[in-house]
KEKE-3310 file (N, C-alpha, C; in steps of 0.2 Angstrom, whole numbers, plus 5000, padded with zeros to 4 digits):
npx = (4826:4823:4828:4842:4842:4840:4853:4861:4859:4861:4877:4881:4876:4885:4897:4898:4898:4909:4918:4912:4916:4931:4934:4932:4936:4950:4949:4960:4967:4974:4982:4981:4993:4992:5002:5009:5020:5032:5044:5059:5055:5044:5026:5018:5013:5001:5003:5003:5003:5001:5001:5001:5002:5013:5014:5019:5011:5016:5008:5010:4996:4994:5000:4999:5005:5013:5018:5024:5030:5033:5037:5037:5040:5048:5058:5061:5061:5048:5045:5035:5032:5022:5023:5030:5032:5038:5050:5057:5067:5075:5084:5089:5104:5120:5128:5142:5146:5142:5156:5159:5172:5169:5158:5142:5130:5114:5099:5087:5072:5056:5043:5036:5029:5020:5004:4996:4995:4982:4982:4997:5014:5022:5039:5054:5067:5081:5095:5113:5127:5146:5161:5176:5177:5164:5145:5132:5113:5106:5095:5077:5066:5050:5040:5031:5031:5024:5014:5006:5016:5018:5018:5026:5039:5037:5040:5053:5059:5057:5066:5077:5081:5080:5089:5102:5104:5105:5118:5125:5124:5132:5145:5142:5140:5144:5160:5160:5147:5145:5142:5144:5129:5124:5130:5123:5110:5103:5110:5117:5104:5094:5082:5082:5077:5062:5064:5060:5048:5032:5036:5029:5030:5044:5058:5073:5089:5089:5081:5068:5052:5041:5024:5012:4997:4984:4979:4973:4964:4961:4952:4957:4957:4967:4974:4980:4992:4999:5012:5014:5016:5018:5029:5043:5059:5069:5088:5099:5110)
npy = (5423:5413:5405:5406:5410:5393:5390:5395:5392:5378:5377:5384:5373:5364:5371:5371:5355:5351:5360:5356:5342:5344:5350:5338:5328:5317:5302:5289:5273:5269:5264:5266:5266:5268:5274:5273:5283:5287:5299:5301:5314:5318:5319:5303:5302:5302:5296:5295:5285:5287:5277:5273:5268:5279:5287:5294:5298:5308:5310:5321:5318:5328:5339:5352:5361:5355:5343:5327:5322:5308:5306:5293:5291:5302:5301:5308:5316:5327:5339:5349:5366:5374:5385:5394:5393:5384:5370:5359:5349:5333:5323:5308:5305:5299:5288:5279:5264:5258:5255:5248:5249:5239:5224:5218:5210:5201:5195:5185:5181:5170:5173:5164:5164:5175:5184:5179:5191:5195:5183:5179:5176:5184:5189:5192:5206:5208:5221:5222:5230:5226:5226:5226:5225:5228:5223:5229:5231:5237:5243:5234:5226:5221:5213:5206:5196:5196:5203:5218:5220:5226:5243:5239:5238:5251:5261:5254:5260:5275:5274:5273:5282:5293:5289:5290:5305:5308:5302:5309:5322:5319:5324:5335:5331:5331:5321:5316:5310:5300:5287:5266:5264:5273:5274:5264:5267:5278:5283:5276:5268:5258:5252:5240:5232:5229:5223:5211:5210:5219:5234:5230:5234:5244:5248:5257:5265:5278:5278:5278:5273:5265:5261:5250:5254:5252:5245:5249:5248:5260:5274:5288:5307:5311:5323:5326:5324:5333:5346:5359:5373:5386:5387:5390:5382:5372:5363:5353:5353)
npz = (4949:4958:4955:4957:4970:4974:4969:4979:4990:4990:4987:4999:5008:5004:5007:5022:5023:5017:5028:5040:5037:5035:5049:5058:5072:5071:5075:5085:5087:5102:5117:5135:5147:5162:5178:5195:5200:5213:5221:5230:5243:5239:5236:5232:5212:5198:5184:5165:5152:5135:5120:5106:5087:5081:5092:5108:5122:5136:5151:5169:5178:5190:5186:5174:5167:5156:5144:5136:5120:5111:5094:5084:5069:5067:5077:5088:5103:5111:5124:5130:5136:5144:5152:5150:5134:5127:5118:5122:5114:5109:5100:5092:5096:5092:5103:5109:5113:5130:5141:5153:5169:5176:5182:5177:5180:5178:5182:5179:5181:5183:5193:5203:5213:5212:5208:5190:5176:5167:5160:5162:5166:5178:5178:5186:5183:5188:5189:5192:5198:5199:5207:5212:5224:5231:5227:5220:5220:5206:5200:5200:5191:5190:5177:5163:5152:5133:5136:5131:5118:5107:5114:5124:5116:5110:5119:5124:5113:5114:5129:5124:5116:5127:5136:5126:5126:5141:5140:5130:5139:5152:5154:5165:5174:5189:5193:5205:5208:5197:5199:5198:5200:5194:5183:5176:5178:5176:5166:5156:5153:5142:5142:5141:5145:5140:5130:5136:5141:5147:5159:5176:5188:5197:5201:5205:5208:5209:5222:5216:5211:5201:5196:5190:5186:5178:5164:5145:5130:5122:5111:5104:5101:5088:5090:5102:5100:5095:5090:5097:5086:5085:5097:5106:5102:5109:5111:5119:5119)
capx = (4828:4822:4834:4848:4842:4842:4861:4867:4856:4866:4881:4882:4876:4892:4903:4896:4897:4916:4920:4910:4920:4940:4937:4928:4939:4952:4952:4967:4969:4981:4985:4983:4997:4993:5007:5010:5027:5035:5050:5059:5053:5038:5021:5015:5011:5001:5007:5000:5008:4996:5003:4999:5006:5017:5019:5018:5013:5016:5005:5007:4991:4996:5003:4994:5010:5017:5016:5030:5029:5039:5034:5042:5044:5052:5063:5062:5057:5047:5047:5031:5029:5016:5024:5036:5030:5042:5047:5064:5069:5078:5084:5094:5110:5125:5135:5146:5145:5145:5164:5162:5175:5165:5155:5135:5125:5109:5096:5080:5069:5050:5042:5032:5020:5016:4998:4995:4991:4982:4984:5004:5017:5027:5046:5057:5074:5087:5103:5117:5135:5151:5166:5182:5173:5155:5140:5127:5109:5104:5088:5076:5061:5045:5039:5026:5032:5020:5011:5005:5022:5019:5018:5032:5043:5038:5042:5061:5064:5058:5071:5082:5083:5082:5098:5108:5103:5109:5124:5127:5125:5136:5152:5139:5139:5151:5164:5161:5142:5146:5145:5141:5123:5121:5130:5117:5102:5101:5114:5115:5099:5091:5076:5083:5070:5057:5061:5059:5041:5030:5037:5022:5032:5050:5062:5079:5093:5089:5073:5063:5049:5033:5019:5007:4988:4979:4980:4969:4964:4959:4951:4960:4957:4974:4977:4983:4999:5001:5018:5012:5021:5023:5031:5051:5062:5080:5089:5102:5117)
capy = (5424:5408:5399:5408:5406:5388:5388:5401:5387:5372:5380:5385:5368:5359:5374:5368:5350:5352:5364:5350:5337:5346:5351:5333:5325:5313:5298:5284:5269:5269:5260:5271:5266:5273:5272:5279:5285:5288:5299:5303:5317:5319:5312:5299:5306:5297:5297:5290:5285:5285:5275:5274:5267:5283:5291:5292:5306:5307:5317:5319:5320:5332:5344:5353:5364:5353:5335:5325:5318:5305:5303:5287:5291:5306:5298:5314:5319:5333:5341:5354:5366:5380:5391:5399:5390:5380:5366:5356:5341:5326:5320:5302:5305:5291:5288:5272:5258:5256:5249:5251:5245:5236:5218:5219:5204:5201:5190:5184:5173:5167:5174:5158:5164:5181:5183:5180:5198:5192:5174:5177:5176:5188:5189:5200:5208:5213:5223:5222:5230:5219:5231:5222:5228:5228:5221:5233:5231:5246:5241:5230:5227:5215:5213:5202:5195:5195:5209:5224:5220:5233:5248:5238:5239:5260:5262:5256:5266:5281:5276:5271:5290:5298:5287:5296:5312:5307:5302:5316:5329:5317:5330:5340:5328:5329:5314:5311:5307:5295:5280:5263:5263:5281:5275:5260:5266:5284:5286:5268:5264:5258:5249:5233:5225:5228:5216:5205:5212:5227:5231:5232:5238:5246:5253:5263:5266:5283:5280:5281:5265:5264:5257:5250:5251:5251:5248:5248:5250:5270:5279:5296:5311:5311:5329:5326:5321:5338:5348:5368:5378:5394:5387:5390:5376:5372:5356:5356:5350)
capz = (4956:4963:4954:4960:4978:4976:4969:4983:4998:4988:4988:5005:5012:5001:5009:5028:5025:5018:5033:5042:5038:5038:5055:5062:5074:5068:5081:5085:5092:5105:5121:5139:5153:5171:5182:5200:5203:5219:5222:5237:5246:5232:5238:5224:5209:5191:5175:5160:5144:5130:5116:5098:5083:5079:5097:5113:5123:5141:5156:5174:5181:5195:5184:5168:5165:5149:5143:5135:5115:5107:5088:5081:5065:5066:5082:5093:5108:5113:5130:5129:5144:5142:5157:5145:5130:5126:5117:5122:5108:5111:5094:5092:5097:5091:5105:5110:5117:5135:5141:5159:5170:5183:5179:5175:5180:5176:5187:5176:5182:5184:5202:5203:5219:5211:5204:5184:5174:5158:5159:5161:5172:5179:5182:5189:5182:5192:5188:5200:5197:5203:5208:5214:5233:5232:5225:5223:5215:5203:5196:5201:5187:5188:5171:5161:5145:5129:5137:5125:5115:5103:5117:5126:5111:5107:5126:5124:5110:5120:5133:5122:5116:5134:5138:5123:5129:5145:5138:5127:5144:5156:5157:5166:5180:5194:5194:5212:5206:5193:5204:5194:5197:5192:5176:5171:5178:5174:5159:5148:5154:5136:5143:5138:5150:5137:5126:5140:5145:5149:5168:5178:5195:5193:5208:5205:5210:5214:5224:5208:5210:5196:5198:5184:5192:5175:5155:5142:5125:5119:5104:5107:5097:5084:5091:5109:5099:5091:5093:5097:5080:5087:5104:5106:5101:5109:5114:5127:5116)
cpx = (4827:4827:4841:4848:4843:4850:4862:4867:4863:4873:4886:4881:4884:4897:4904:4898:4906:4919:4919:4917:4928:4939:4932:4936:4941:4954:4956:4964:4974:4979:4984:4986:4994:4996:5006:5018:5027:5041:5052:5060:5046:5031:5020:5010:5007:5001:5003:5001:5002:5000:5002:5002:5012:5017:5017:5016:5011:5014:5006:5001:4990:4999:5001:4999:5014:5014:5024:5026:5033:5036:5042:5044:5051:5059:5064:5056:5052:5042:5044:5032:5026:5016:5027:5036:5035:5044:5055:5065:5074:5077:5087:5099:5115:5129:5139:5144:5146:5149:5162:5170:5175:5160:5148:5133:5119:5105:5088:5077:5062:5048:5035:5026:5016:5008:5001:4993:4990:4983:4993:5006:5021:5034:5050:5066:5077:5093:5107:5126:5140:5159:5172:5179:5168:5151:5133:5121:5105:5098:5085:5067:5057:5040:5032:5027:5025:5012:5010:5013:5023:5021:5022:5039:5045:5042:5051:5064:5063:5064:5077:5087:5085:5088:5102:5106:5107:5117:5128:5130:5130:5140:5147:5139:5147:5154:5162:5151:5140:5147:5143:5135:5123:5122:5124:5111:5100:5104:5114:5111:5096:5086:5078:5077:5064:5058:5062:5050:5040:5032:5029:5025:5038:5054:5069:5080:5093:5083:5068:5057:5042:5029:5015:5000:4984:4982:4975:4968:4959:4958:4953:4960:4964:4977:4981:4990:5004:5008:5013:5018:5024:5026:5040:5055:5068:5079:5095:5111:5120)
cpy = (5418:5403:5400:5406:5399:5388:5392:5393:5381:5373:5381:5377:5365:5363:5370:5362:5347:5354:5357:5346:5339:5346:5343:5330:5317:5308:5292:5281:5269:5264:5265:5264:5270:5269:5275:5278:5288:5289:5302:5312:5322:5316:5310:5305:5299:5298:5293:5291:5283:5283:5272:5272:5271:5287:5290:5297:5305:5312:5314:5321:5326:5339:5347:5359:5361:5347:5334:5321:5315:5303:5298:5287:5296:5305:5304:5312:5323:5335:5346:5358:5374:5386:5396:5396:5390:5374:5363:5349:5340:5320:5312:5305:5299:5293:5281:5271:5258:5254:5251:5244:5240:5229:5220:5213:5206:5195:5192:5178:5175:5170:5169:5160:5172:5178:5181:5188:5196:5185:5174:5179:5180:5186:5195:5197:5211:5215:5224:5226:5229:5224:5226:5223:5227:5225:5225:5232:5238:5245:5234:5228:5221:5217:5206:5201:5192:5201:5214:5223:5226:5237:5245:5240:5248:5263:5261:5258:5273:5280:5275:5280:5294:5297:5291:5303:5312:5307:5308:5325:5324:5320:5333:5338:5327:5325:5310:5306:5301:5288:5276:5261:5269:5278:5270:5261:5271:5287:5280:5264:5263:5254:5243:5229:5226:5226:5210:5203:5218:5229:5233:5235:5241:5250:5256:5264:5273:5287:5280:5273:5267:5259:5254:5250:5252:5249:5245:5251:5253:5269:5287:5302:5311:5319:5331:5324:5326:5342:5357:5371:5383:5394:5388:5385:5374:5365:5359:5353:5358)
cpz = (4960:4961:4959:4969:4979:4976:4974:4989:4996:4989:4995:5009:5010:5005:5017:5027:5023:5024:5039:5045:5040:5045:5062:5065:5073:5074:5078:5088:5096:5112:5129:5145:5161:5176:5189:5199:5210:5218:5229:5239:5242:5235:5229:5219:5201:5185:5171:5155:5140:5122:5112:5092:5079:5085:5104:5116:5133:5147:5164:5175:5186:5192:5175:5164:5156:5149:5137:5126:5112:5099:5085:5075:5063:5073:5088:5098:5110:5119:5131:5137:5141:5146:5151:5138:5127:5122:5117:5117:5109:5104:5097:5092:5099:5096:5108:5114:5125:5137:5147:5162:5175:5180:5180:5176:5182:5180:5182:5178:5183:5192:5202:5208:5215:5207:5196:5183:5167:5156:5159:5165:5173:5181:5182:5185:5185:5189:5193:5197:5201:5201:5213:5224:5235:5225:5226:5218:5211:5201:5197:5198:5187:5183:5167:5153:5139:5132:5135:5123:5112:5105:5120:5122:5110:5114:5126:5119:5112:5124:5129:5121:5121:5135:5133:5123:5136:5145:5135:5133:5152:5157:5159:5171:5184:5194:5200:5211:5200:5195:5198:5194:5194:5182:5174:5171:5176:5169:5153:5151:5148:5135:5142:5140:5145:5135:5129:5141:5145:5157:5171:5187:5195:5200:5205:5209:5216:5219:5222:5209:5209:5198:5192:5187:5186:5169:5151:5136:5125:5114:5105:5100:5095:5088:5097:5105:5095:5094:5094:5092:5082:5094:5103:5107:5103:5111:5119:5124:5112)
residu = (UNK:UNK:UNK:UNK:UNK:UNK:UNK:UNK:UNK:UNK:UNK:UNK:UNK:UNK:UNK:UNK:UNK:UNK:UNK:UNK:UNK:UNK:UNK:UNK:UNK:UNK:UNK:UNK:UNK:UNK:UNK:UNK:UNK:UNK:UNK:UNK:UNK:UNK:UNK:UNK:UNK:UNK:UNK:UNK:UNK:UNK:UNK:UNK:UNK:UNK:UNK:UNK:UNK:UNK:UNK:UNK:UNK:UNK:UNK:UNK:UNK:UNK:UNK:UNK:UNK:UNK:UNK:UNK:UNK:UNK:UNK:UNK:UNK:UNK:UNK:UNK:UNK:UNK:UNK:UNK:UNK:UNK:UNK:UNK:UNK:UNK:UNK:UNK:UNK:UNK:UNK:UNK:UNK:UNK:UNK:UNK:UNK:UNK:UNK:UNK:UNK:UNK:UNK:UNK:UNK:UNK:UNK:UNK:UNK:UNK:UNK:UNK:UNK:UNK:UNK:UNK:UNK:UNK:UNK:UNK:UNK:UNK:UNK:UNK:UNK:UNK:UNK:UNK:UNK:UNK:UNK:UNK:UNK:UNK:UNK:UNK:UNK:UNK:UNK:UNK:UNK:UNK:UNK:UNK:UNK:UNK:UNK:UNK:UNK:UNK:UNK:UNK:UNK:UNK:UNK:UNK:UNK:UNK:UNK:UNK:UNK:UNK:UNK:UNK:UNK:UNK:UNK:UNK:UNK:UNK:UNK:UNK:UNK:UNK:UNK:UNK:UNK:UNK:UNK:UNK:UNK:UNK:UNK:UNK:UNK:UNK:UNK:UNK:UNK:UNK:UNK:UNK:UNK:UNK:UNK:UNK:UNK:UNK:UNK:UNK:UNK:UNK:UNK:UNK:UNK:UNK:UNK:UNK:UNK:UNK:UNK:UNK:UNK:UNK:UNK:UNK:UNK:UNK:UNK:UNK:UNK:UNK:UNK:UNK:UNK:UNK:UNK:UNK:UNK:UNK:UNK:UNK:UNK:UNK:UNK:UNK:UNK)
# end
């Protein structure tokens, strides 16, 4: 009898220390972004991108309704909302090249009085588009080259994707609303500014202007990156 009670106690410990382990929290290294955003007629709101060597996941602070996941290897999006559990996907979608028929210049330079961030120097990127009429600026990005490169890089394959989503739901968009900022800045927008730098301030077109007021390197539980299984899946294509 005494034997047996040891094998049951042995037994059961090994089951515990297995159980144990399966369910121990798997942690990440990742990167945390905190942004403020402003839009107009929105008071300011903060966002924070937490990005990680396989995805990114994105939270307003202000709002506990969803959160946003980009995993890189599988190139998708996913677009969580927990009101109606839900789960919208934003695959890669091919589509052409930009031709517009209006000229695109680009303004890069050094802003010599700004502070340093990090021992480096900022400069600002402007986009401007040139119509036989007007001159108008769509984008106007201060950025910091050699900057968390890595999460700059994960960052414009995220936009990269939103922009062919974009593009893909464009016939959706009124004609008279197709101006030439609308088309660079909110439909083949593909972040290009990041492989210039991380932006650290950011304005649009359509009012839209980010802030960066923090970032730093995270150990983050691997499960905040999770997708919910039994959530309802569509895309908008």
């Amino acid at each position: 009898m005494k034997n047996k009670l040891v094998t049951i106690f042995i037994f059961n410990c090994v089951c515990a220390c297995l159980t144990s382990s399966a369910n121990a929290n798997e942690m990440t290294n990742a990167v945390k972004l905190t942004y403020q955003e402003i839009e107009e007629s929105i008071d300011p709101y903060i966002v924070t991108y937490t990005v990680s060597s396989n995805h990114i996941r994105i939270d307003d602070e202000s709002d506990s309704s969803g959160y946003i996941i980009y995993d890189i290897k599988e190139n998708r999006i996913f677009s969580v909302s927990h009101y109606d559990q839900s789960i919208l996907v934003i695959p890669e979608y091919r589509v052409n090249d930009f031709k517009p028929d209006f000229k695109i210049d680009i303004e890069y330079m050094v802003l010599e009085d700004a502070p340093t961030i990090s021992g480096k120097k900022v400069y600002s990127y402007r986009v401007k588009v040139v119509t036989d009429t007007t001159s108008e600026n769509c984008m106007d990005i201060q950025l910091v080259p050699g900057l968390l490169p890595a999460a700059a890089s994960t960052l414009q394959k995220f936009q990269g994707i939103m922009s062919g989503q974009h593009v893909t739901t464009l016939g959706q968009t009124p004609e008279e609303y197709r101006t030439p900022c609308y088309l660079v800045d909110q439909v083949y927008n593909k972040g290009d500014y990041y492989s210039k730098g991380l932006p650290i301030q950011e304005w649009h077109s359509n009012g839209k202007i980010r802030q960066l007021l923090n970032f730093e390197d995270v150990e983050v539980d691997a499960s905040i990156f999770k997708i919910p299984q039994e959530y309802r899946r569509y895309s908008l294509k």
